[in-house]
ROSE-4610 file (N, C-alpha, C; in Angstrom, 1 decimal, always signed):
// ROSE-4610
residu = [X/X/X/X/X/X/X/X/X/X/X/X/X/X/X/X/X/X/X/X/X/X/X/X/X/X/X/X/X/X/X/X/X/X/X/X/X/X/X/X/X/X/X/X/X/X/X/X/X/X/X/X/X/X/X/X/X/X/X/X/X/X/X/X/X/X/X/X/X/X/X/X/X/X/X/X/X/X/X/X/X/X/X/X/X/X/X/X/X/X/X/X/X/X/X/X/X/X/X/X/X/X/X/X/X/X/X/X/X/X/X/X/X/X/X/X/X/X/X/X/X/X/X/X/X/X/X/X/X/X/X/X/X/X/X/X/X/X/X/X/X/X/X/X/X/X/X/X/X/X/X/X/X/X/X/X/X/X/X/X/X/X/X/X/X/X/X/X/X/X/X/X/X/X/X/X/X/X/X/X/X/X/X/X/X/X/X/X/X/X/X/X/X/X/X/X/X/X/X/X/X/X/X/X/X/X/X/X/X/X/X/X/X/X/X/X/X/X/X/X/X/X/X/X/X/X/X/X/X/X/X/X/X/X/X/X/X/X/X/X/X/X/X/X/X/X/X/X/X/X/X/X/X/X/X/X/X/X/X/X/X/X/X/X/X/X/X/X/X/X/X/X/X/X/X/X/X/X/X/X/X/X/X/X/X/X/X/X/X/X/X/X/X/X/X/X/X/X/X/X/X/X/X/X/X/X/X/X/X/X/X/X/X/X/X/X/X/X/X/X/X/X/X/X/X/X/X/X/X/X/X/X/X/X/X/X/X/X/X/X/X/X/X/X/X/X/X/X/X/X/X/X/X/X/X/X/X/X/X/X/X/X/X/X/X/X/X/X/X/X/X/X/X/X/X/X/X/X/X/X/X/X/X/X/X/X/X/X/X/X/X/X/X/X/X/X/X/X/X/X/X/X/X/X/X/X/X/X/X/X/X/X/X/X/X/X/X/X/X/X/X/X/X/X/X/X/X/X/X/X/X/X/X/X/X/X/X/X/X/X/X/X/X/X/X/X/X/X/X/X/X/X/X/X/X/X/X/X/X/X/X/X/X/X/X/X/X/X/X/X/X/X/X/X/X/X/X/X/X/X/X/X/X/X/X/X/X/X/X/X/X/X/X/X/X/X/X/X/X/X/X/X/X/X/X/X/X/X/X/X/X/X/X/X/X/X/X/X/X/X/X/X/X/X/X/X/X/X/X/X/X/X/X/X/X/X/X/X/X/X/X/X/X/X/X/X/X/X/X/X/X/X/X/X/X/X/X/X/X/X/X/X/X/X/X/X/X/X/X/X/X/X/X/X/X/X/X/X/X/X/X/X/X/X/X/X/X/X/X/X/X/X/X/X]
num = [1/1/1/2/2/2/3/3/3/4/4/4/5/5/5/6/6/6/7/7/7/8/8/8/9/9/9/10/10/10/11/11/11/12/12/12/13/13/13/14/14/14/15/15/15/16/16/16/17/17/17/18/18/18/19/19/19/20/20/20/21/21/21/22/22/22/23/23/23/24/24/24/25/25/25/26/26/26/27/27/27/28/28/28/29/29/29/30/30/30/31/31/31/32/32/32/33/33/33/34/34/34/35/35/35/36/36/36/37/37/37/38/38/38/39/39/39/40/40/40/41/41/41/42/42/42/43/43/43/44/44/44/45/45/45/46/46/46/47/47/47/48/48/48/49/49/49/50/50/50/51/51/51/52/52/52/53/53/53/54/54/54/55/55/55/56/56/56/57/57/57/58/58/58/59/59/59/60/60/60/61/61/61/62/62/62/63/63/63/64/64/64/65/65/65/66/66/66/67/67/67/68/68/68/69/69/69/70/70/70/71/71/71/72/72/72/73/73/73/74/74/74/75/75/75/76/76/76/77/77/77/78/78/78/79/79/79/80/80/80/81/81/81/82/82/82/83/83/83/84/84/84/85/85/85/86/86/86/87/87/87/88/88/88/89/89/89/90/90/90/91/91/91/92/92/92/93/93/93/94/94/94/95/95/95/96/96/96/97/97/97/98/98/98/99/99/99/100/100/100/101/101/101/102/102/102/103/103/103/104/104/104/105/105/105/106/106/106/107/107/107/108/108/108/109/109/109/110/110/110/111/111/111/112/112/112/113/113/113/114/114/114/115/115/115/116/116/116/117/117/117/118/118/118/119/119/119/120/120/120/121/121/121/122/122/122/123/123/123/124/124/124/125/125/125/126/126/126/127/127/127/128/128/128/129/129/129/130/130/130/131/131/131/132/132/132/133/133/133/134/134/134/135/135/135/136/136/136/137/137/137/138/138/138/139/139/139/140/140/140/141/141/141/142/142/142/143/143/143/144/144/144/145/145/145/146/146/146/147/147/147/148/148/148/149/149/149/150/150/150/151/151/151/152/152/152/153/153/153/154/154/154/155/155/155/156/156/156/157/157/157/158/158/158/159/159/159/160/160/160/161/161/161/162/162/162/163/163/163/164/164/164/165/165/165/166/166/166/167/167/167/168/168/168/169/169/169/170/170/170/171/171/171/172/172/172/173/173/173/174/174/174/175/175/175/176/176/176/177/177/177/178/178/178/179/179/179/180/180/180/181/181/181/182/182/182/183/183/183/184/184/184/185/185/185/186/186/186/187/187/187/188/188/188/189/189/189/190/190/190/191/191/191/192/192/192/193/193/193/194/194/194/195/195/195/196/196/196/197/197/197/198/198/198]
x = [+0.8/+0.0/+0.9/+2.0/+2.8/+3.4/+3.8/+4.3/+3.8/+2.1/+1.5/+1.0/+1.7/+2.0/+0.5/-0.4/-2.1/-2.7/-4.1/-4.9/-5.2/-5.4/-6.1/-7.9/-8.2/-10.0/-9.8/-8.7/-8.5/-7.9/-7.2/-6.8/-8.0/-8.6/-10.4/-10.8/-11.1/-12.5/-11.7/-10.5/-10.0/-10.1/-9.8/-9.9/-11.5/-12.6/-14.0/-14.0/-13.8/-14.4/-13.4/-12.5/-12.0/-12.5/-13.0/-13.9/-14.9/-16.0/-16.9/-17.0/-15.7/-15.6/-15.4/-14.4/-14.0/-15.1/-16.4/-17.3/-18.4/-18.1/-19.3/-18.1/-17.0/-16.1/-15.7/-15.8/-15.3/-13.8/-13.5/-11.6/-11.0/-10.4/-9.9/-8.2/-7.9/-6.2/-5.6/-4.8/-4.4/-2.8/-2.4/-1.5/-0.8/+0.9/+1.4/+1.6/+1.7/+1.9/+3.4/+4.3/+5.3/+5.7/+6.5/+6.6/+8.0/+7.0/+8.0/+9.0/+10.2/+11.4/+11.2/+11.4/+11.1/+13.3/+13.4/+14.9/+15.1/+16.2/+15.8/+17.5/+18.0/+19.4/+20.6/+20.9/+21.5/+21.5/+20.5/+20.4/+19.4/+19.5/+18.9/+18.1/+17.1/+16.2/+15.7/+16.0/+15.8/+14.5/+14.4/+12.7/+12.2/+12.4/+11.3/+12.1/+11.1/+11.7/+11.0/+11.9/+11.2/+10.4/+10.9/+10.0/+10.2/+9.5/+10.2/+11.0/+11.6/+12.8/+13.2/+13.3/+13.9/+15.2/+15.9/+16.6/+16.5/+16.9/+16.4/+16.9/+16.2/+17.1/+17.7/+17.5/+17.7/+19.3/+19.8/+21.1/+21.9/+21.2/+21.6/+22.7/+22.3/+23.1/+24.1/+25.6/+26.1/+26.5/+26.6/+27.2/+28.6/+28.3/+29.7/+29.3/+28.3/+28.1/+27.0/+26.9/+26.2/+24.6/+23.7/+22.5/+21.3/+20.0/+19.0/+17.6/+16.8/+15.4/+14.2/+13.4/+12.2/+11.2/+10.4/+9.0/+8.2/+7.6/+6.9/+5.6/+4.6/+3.1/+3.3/+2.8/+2.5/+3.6/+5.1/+6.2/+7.0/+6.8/+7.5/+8.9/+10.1/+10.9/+11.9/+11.8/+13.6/+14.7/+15.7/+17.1/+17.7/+18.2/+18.7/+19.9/+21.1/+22.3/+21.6/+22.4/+22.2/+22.2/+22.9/+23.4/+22.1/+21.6/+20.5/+19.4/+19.8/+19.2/+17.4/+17.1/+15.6/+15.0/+16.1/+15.4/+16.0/+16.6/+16.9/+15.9/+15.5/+14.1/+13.0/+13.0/+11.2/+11.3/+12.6/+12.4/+12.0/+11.9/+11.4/+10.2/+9.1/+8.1/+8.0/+8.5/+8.1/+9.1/+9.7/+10.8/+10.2/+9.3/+8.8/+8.8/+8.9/+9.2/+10.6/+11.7/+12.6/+12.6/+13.5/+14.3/+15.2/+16.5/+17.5/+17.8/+18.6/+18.9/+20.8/+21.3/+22.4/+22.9/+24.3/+24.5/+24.2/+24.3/+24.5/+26.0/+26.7/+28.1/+28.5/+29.3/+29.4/+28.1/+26.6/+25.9/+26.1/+25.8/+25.9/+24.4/+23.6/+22.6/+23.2/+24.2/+24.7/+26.3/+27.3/+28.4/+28.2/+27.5/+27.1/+26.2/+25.4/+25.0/+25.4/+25.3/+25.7/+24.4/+25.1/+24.5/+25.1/+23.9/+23.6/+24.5/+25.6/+25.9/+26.5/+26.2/+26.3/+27.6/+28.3/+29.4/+29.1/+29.9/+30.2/+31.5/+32.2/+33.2/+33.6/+34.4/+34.5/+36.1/+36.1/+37.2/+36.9/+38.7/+38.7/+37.9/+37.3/+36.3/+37.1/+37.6/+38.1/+37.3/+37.7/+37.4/+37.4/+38.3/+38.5/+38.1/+37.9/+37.5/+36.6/+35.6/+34.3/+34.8/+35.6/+36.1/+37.5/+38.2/+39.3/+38.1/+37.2/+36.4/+35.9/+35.1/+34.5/+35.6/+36.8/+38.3/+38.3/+38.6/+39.0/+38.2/+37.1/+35.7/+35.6/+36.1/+36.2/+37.0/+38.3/+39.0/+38.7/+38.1/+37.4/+36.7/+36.1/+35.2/+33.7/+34.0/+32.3/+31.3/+30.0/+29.3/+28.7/+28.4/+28.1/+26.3/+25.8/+24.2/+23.5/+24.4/+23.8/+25.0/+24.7/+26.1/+24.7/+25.5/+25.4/+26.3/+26.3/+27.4/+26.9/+27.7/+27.3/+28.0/+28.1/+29.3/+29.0/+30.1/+30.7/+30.7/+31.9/+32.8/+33.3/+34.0/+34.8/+35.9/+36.1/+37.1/+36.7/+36.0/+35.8/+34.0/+33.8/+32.7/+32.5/+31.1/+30.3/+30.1/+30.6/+30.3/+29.2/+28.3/+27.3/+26.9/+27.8/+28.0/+26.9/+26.2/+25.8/+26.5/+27.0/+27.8/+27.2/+27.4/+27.2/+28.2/+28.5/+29.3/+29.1/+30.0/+29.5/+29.3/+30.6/+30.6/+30.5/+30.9/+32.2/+33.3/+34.2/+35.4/+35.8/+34.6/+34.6/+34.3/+33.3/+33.1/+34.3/+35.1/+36.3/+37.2/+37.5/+38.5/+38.1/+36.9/+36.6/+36.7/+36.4/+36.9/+38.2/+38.9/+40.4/+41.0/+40.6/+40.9/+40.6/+39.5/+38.9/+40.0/+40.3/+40.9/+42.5/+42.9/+44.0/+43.8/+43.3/+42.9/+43.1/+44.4/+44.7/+43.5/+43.8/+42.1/+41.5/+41.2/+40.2/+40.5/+40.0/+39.9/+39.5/+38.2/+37.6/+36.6/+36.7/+35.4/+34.6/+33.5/+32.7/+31.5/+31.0/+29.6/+28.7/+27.7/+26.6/+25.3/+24.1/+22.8/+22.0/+21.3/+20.3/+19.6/+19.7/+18.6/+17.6/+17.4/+16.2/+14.9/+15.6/+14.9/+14.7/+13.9/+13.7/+12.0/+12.5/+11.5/+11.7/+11.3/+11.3/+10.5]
y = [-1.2/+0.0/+1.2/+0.9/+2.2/+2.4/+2.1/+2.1/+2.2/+1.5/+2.3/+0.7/+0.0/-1.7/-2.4/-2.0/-2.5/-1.2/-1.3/-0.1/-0.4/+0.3/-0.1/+0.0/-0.1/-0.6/-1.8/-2.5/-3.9/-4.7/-4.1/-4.9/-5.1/-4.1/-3.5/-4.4/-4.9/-6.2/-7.2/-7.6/-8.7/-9.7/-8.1/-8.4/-8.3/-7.6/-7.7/-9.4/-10.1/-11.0/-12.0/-12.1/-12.6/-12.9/-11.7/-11.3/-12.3/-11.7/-12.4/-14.3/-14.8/-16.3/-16.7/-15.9/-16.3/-16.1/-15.5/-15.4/-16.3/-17.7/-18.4/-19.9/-19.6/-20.9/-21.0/-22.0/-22.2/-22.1/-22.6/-22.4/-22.6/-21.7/-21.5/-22.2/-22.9/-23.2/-22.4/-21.6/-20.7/-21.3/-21.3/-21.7/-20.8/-20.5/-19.2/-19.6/-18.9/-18.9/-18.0/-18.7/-18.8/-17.5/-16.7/-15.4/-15.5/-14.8/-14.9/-13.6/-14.7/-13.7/-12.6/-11.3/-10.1/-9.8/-10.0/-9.9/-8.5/-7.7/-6.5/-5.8/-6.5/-6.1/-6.2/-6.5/-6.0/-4.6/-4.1/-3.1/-3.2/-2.6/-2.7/-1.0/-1.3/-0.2/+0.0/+1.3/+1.2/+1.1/+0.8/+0.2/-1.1/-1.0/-2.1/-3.3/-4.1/-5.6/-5.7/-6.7/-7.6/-6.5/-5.3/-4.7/-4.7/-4.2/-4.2/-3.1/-3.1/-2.3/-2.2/-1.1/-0.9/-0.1/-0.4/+0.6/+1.9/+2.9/+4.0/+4.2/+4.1/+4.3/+5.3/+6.7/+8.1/+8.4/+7.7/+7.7/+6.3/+5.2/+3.8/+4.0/+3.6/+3.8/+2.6/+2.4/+1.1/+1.1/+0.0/-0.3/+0.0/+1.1/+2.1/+3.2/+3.7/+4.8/+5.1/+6.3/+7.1/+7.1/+6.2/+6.1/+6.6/+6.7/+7.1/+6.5/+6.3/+5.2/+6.9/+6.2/+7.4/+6.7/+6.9/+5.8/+6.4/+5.3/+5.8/+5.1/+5.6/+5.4/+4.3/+3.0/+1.4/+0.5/+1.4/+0.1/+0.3/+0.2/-0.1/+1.2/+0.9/+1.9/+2.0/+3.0/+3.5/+3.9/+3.6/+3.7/+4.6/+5.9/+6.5/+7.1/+7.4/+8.2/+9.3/+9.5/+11.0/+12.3/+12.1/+13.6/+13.7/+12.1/+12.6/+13.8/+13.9/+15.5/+15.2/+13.8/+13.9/+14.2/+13.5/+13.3/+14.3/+15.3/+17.2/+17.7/+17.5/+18.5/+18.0/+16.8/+16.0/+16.6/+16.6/+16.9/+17.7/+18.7/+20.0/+20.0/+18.8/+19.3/+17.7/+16.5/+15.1/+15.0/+15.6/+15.3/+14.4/+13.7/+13.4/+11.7/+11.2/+10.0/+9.5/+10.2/+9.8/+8.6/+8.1/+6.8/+6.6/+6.4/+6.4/+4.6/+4.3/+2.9/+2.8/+1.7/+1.2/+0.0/-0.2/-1.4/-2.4/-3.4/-4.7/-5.2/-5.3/-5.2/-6.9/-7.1/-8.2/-9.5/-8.3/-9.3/-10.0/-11.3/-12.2/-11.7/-11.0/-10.3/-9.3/-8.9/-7.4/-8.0/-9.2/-9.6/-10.6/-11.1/-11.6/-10.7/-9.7/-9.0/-8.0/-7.6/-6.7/-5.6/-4.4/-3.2/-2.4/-1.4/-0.6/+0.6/+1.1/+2.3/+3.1/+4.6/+5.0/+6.2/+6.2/+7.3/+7.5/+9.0/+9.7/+9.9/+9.5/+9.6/+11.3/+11.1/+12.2/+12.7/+11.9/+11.3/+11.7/+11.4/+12.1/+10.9/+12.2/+11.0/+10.1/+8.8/+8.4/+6.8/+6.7/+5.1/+4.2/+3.7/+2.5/+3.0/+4.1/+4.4/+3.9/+3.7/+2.3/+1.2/+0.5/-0.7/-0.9/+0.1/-0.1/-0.1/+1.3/+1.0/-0.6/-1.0/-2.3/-3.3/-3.1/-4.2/-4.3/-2.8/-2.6/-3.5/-2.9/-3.4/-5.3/-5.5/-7.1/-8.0/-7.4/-7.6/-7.9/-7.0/-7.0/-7.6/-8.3/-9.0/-8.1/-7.0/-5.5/-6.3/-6.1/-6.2/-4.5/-4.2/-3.2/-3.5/-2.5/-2.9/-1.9/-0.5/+0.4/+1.2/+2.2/+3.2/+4.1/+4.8/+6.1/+7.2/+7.5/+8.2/+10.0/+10.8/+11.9/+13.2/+13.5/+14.2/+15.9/+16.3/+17.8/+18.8/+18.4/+18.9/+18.5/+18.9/+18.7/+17.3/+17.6/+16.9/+15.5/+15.9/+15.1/+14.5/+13.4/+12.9/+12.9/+12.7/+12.2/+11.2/+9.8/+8.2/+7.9/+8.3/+7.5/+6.2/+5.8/+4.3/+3.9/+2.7/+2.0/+0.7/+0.1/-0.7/-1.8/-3.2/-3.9/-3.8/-3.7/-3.9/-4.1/-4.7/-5.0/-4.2/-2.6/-1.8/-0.7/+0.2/+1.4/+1.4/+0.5/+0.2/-0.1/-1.0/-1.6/-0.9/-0.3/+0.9/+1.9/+2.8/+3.4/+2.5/+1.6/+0.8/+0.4/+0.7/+0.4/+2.1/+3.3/+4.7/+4.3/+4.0/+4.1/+3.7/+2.7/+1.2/+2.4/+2.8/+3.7/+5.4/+5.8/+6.5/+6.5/+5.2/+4.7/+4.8/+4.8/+4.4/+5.7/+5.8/+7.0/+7.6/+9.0/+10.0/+10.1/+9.5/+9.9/+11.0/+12.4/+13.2/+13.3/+12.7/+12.3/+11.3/+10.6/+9.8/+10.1/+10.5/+10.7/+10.3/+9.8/+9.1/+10.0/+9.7/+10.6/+10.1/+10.8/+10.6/+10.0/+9.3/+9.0/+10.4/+11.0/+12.3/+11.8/+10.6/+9.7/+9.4/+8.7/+8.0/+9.2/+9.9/+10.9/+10.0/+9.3/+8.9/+8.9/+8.7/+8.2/+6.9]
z = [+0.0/+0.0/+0.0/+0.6/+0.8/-0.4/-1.0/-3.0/-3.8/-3.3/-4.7/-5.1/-4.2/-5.5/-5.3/-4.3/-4.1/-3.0/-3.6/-3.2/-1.7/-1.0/+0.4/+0.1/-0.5/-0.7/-1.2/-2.1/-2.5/-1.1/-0.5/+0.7/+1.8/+2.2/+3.2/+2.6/+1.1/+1.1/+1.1/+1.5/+1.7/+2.9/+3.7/+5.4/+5.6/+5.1/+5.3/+5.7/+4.0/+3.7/+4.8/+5.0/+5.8/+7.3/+8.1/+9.2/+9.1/+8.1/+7.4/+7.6/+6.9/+7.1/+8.2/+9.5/+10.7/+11.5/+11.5/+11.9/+11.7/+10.7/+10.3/+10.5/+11.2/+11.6/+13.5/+13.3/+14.9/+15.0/+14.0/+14.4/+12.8/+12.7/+11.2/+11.4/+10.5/+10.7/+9.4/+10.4/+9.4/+9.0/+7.5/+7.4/+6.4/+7.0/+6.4/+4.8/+4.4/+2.7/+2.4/+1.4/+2.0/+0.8/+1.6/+1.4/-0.6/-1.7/-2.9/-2.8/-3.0/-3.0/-4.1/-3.5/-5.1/-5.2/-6.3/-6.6/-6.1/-5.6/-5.1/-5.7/-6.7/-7.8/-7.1/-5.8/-4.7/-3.9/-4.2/-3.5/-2.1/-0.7/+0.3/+0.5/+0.8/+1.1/+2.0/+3.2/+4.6/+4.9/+5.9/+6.1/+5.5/+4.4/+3.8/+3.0/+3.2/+3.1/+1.8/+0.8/+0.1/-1.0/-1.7/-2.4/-3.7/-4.6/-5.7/-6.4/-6.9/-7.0/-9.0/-9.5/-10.9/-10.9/-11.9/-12.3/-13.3/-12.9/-13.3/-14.8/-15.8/-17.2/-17.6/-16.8/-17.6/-17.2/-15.6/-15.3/-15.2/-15.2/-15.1/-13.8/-12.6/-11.9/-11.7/-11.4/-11.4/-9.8/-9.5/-8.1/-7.8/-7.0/-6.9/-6.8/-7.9/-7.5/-6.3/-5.9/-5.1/-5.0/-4.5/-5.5/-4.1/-4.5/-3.5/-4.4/-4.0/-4.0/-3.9/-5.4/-5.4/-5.3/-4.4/-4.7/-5.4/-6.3/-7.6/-7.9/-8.4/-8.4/-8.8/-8.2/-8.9/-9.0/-9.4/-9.9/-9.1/-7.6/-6.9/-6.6/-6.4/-6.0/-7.4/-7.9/-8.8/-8.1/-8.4/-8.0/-8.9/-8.6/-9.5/-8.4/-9.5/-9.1/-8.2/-7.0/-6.1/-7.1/-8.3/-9.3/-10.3/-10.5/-11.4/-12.0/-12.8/-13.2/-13.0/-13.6/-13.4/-12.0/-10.8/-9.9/-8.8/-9.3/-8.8/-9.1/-10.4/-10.6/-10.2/-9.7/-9.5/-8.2/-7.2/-6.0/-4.9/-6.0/-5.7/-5.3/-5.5/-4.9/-4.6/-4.9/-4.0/-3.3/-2.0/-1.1/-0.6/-0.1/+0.5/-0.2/-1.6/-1.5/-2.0/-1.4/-1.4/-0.5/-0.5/+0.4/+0.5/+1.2/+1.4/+0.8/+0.2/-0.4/-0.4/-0.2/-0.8/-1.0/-1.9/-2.4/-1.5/-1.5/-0.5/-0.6/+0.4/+0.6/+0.4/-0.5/-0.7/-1.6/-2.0/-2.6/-3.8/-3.6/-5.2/-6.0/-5.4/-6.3/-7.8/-7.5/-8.4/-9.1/-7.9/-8.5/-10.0/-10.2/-11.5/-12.7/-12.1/-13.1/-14.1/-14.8/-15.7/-15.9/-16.0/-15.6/-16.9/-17.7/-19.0/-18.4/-19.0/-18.7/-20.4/-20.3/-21.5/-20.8/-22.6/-22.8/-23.6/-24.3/-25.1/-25.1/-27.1/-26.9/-28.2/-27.8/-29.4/-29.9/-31.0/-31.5/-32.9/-33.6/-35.2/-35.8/-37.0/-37.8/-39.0/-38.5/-39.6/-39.6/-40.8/-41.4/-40.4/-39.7/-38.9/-37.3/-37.2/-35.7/-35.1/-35.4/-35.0/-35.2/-35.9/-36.1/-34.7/-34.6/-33.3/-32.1/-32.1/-30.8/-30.3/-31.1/-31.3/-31.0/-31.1/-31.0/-29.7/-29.2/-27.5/-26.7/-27.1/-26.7/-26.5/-27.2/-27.5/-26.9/-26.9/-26.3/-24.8/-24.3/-22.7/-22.3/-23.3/-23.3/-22.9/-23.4/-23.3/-24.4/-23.9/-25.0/-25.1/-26.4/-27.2/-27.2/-26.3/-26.5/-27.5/-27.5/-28.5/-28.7/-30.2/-30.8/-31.9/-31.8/-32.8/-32.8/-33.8/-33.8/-34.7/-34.8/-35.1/-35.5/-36.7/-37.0/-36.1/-35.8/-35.1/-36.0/-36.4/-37.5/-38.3/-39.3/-40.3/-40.1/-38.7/-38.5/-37.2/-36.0/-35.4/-35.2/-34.8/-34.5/-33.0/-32.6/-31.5/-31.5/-31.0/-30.9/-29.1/-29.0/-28.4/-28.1/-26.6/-26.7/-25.3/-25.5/-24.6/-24.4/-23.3/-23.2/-21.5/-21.5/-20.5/-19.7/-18.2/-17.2/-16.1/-15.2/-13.8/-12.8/-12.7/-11.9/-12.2/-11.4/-11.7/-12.0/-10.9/-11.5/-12.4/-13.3/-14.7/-15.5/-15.2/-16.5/-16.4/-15.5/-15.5/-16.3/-16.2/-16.8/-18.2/-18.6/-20.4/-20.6/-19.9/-20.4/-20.4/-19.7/-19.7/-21.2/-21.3/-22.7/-24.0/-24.1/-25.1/-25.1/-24.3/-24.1/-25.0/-24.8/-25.3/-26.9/-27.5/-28.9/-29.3/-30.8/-31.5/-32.4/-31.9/-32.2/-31.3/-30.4/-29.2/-28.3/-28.2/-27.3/-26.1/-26.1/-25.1/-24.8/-23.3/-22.9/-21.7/-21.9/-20.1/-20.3/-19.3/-18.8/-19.1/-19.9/-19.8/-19.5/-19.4/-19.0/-20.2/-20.0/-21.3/-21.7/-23.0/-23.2/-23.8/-24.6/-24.6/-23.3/-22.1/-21.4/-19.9/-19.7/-18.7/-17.9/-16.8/-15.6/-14.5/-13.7/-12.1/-12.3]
C-alpha cells in the first residue's frame, strides 16, 4: 500500500471477507503462505523488506556509484544516481518519497549482473574508428548494446556508446581502454537524453 503496488479498498475487502468467514467458523487453521522472494538487484532499502525495486534508465546507476530510491506510483521503488538530473528536478516538490537505499556489501545479487551504462566519446572522424572502438571493446570482453554516432565537425565525430558492465570500476576501466585508442579526445559518462523517468 505504501508504494502504490495494491490499493487499500483492494486490501479493506480482503480483510472484510476474511472477518466475514471467521465469523461463520469455529476455528480456522491458518496456514502461512510462503513469502516470494522479489529480486531486489542487490540493492537494500531502509525500512522495507522484500519490495520491488527498478533501475532508473535516464542515469543507469552502477554499483559504486552514489544512489538514492524514489518511490513511484505502482512500480514499486527506482534507483537512480544522487546527481541525477531527473530526480533534482522532480524533487522539488516530491521530497517526501525519497528513500534512502544502498548497495549490499558483498551481494551475489549485483556480482554476476551486468549493468547498462552510456558514454560519449568524441574522437577524429576516420574510417576505422568504429572498427578499433569495437576491438578494444572485445578484447574485454564489453558487450556493445547500442552506438550512434554523429558528425561535429569537419574533422571530429560524437560516438554514443551503450555498453554492459559490472561496476564502476569496470566501466572506469573500459573509459580508460577507449581512451588509449589513437584519435580519441575524449570519454565521459553521460545521461540518457532519450529516457527521462522516475
Amino acid at each position: 500500500i505504501g508504494y502504490g503496488g495494491a490499493s487499500a479498498q483492494k486490501i479493506a475487502v480482503k480483510v472484510r471477507d476474511a472477518m466475514i468467514r471467521a465469523k461463520n467458523t469455529e476455528a480456522i487453521k491458518i496456514t502461512p503462505t510462503p513469502k516470494k522472494k522479489v529480486s531486489d538487484g542487490g540493492v537494500s532499502v531502509e525500512g522495507i523488506d522484500n519490495c520491488l525495486i527498478k533501475f532508473a534508465k535516464c542515469c543507469n546507476p552502477l554499483p559504486g556509484d552514489f544512489i538514492i530510491g524514489f518511490i513511484t506510483k505502482g512500480y514499486g521503488i527506482s534507483i537512480h544516481k544522487c546527481d541525477c538530473v531527473n530526480l533534482i528536478n522532480s524533487t522539488a516538490t516530491d521530497k517526501d518519497r525519497l528513500v534512502n537505499v544502498e548497495w549490499r556489501k558483498n551481494s551475489g545479487e549485483y556480482k554476476e549482473a551486468r549493468f547498462e551504462a552510456l558514454m560519449q566519446i568524441i574522437a577524429d572522424d576516420r574510417i576505422s574508428m568504429l572498427a578499433d572502438i569495437s576491438t578494444a571493446l572485445a578484447e574485454m570482453k564489453v558487450s556493445i548494446l547500442q552506438i550512434n554516432t554523429q558528425k561535429r565537425n569537419a574533422d571530429q565525430s560524437a560516438i554514443n556508446l551503450s555498453v554492459s558492465c559490472k561496476n564502476l570500476n569496470h566501466f572506469n576501466s573500459i573509459i580508460a581502454k577507449i581512451k588509449g585508442i589513437r584519435g580519441v579526445s575524449s570519454v565521459s559518462r553521460v545521461m540518457s537524453q532519450s529516457r527521462k523517468e522516475l
